[in-house]
C-alpha positions as CSV (number, residue, x, y, z in Angstrom):
1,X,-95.7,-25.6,-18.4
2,X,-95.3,-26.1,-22.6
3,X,-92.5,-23.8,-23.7
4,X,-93.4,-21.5,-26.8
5,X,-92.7,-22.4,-30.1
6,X,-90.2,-20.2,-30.9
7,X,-88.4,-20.8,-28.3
8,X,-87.7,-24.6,-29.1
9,X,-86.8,-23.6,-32.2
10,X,-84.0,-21.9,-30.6
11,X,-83.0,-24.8,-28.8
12,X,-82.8,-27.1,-31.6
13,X,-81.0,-25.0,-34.1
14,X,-77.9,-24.4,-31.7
15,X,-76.9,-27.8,-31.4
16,X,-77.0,-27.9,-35.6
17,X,-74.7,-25.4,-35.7
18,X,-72.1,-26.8,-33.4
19,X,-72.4,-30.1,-35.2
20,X,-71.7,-28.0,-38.1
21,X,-68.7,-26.6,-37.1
22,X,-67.4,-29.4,-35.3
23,X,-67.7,-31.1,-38.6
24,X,-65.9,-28.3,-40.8
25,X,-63.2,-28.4,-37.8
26,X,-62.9,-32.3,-38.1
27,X,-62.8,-32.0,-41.7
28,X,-60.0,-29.3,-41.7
29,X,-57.7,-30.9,-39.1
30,X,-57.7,-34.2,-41.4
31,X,-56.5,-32.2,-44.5
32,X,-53.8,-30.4,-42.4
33,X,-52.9,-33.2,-41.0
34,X,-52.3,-35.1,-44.7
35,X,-50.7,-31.6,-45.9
36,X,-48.3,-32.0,-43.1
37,X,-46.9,-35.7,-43.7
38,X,-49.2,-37.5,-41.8
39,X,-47.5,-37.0,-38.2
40,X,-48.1,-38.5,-35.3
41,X,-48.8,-36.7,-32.4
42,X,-50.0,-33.3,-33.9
43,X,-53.8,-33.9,-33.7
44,X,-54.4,-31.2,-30.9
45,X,-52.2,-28.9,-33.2
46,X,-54.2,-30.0,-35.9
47,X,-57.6,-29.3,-34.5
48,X,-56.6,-25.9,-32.8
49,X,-55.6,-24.7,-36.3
50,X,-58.3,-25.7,-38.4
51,X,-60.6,-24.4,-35.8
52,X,-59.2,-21.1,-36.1
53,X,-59.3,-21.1,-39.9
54,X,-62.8,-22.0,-39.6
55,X,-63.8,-19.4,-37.1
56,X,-61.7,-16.7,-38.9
57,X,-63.6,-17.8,-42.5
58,X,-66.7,-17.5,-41.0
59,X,-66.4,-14.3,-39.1
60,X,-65.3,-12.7,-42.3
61,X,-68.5,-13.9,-44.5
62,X,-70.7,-12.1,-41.8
């Protein structure tokens, strides 16, 4: 049985959105880690923070 339409939609347009953010996240964590010397060893750090600053930016536009 087909599924409908609008539910594919659905579907496909999740996966965008966590390629989106996984991208902003990726992006973020590479400019804290230059803004923090370039250490070794922090990426975890890194990633956790810019994923909160991302989250936090985009809850507060709505």
């Amino acid at each position: 049985m087909a599924r409908p339409k609008a539910a594919t939609k659905q579907t496909n347009q999740a996966p965008a959105q966590g390629q989106d953010l996984q991208q902003q996240v990726a992006q973020k964590a590479y400019e804290l880690w230059e803004q923090n010397g370039r250490v070794e060893g922090q990426d975890l750090e890194n990633w956790l923070e810019a994923e909160h600053l991302i989250r936090q930016t985009r809850s507060s536009q709505g």
